[in-house]
MDAnalysis code that builds the backbone (N, CA, C; Angstrom):
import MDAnalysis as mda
import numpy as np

u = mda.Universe.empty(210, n_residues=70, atom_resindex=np.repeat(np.arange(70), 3), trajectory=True)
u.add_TopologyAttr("name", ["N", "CA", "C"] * 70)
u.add_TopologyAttr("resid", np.arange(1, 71))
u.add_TopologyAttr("resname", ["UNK", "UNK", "UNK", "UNK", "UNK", "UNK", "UNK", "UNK", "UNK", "UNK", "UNK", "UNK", "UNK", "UNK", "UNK", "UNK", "UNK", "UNK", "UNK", "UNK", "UNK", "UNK", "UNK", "UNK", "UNK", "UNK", "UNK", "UNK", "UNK", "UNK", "UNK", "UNK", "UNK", "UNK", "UNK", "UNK", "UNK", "UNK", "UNK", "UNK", "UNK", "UNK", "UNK", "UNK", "UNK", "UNK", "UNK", "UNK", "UNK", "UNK", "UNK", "UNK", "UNK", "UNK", "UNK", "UNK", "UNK", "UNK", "UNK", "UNK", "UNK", "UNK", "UNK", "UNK", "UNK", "UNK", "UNK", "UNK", "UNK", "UNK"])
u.atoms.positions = np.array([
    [96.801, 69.976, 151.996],
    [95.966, 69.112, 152.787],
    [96.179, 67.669, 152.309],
    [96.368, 66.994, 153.400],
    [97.032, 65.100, 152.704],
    [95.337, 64.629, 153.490],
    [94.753, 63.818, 152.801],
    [93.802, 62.273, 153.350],
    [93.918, 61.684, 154.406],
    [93.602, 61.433, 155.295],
    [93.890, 60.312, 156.376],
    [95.264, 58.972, 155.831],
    [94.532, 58.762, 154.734],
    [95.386, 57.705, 153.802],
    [96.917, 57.941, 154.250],
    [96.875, 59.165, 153.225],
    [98.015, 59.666, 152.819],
    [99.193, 59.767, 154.127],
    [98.404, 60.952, 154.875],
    [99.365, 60.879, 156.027],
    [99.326, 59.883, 156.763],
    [98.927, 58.844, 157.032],
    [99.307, 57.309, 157.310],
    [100.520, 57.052, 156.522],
    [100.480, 57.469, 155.360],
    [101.659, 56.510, 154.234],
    [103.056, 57.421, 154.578],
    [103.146, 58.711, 154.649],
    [103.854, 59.923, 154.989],
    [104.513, 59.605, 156.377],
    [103.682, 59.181, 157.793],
    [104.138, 58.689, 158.831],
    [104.961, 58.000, 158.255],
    [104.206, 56.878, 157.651],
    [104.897, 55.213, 157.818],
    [106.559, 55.708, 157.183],
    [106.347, 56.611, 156.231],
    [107.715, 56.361, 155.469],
    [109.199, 56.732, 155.928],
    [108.112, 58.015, 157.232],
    [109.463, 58.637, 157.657],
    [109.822, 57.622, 159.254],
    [109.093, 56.771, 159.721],
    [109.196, 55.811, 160.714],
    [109.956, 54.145, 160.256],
    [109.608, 54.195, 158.909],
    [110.185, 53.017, 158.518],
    [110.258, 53.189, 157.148],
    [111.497, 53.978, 156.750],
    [111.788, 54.402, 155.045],
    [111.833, 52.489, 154.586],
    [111.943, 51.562, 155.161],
    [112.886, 50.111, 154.545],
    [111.104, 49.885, 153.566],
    [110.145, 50.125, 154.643],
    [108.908, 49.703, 153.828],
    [108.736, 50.166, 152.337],
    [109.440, 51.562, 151.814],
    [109.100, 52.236, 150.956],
    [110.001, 52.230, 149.798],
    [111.053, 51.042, 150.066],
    [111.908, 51.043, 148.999],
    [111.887, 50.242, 148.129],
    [111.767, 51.039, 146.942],
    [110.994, 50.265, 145.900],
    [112.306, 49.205, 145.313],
    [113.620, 49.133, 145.542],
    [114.160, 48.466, 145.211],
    [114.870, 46.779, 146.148],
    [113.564, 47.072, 147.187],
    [113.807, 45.698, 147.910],
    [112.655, 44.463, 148.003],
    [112.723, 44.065, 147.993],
    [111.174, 43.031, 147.925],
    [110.645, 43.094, 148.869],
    [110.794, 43.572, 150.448],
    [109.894, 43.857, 151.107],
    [108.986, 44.986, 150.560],
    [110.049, 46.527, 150.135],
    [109.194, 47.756, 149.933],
    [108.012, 47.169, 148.893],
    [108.812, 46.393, 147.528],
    [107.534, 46.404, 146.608],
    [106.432, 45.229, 147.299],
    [106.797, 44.715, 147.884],
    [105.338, 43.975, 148.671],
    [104.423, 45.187, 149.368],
    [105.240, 45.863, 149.990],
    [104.297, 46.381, 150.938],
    [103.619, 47.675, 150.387],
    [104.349, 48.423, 149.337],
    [103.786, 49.151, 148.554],
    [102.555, 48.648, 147.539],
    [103.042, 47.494, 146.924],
    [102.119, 47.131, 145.901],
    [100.491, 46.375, 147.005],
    [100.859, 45.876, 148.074],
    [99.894, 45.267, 148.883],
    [99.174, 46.977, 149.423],
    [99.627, 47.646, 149.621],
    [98.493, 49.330, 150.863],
    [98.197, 50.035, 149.634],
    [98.867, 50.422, 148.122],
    [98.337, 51.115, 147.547],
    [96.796, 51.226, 147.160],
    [96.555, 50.400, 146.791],
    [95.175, 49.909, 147.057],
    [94.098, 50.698, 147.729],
    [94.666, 51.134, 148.821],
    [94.034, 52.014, 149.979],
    [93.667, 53.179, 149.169],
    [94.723, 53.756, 148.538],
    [94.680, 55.320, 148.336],
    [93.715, 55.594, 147.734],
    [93.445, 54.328, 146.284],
    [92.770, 54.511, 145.350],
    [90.833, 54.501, 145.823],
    [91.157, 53.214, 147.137],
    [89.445, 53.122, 147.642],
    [89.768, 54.634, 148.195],
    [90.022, 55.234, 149.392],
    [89.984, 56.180, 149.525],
    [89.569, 57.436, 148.628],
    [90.226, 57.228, 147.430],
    [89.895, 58.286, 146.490],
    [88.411, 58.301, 146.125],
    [88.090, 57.211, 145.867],
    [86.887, 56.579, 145.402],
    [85.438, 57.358, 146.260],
    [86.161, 56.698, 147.672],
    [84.916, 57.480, 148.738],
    [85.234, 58.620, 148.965],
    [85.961, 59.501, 148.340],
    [86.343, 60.811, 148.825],
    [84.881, 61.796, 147.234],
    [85.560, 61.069, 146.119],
    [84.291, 61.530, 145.034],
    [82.610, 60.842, 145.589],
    [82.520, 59.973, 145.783],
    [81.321, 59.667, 145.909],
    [80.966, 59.999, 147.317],
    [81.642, 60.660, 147.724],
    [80.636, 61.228, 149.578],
    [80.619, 62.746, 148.577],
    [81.420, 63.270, 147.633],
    [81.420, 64.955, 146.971],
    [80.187, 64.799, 146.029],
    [79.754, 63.415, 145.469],
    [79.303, 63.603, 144.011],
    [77.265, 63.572, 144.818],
    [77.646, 63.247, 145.615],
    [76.168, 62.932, 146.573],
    [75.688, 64.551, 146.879],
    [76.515, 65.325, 146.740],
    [75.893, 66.456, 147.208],
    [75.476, 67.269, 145.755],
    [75.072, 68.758, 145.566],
    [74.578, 69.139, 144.511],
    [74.828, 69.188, 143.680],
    [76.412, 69.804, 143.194],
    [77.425, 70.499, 142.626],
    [77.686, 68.920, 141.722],
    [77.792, 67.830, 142.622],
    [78.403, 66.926, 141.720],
    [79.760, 66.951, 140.635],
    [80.652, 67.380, 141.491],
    [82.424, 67.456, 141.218],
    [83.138, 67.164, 142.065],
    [83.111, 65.746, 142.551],
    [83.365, 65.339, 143.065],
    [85.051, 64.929, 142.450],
    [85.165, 64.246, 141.372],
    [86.648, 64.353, 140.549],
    [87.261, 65.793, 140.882],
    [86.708, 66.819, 140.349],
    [87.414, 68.003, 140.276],
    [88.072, 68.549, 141.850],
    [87.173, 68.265, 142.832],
    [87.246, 68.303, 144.068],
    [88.379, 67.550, 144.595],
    [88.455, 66.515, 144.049],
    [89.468, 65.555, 144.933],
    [90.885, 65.785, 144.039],
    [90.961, 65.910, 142.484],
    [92.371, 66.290, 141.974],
    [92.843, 67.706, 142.376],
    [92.294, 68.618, 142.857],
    [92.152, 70.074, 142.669],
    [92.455, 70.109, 144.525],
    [92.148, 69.291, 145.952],
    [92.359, 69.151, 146.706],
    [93.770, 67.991, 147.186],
    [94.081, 66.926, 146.924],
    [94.480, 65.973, 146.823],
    [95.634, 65.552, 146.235],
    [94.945, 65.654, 144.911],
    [95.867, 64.718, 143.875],
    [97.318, 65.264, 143.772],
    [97.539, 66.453, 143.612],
    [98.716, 67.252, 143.918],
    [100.211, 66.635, 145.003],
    [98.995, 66.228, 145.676],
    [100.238, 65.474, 146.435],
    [100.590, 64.322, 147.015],
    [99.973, 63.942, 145.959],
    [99.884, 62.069, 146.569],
    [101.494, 62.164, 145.221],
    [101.735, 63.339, 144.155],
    [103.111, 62.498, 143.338],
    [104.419, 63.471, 144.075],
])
């Protein structure tokens, strides 16, 4: 299962690999400028989990997620 995020970034890469190459100064602009996203994303992904009872919201999102954002 990928994030909204994620498969945004997954589209983008296979529609325009030039954005994602880390060895051109566009890719690292445009990488270092959206990553950003993933991390707020992550953020509201624990704190909409940690609001409910259980409060594992971390465990929830590495154990769902994190796997494949590398």
């Amino acid at each position: 299962m990928k994030t909204a995020v994620q498969q945004v970034f997954s589209d983008l890469e296979k529609l325009h690999p030039n954005l994602f190459n880390v060895y051109t100064t566009e890719g690292k602009e445009f990488i270092n400028h959206f990553h950003k996203y993933l991390e707020m994303e992550k953020q509201q992904i624990i704190k909409a989990y940690e609001s409910l009872e259980h409060r594992h919201g971390e465990n929830y999102y590495n154990e769902t997620f994190k796997q494949q954002e590398q």
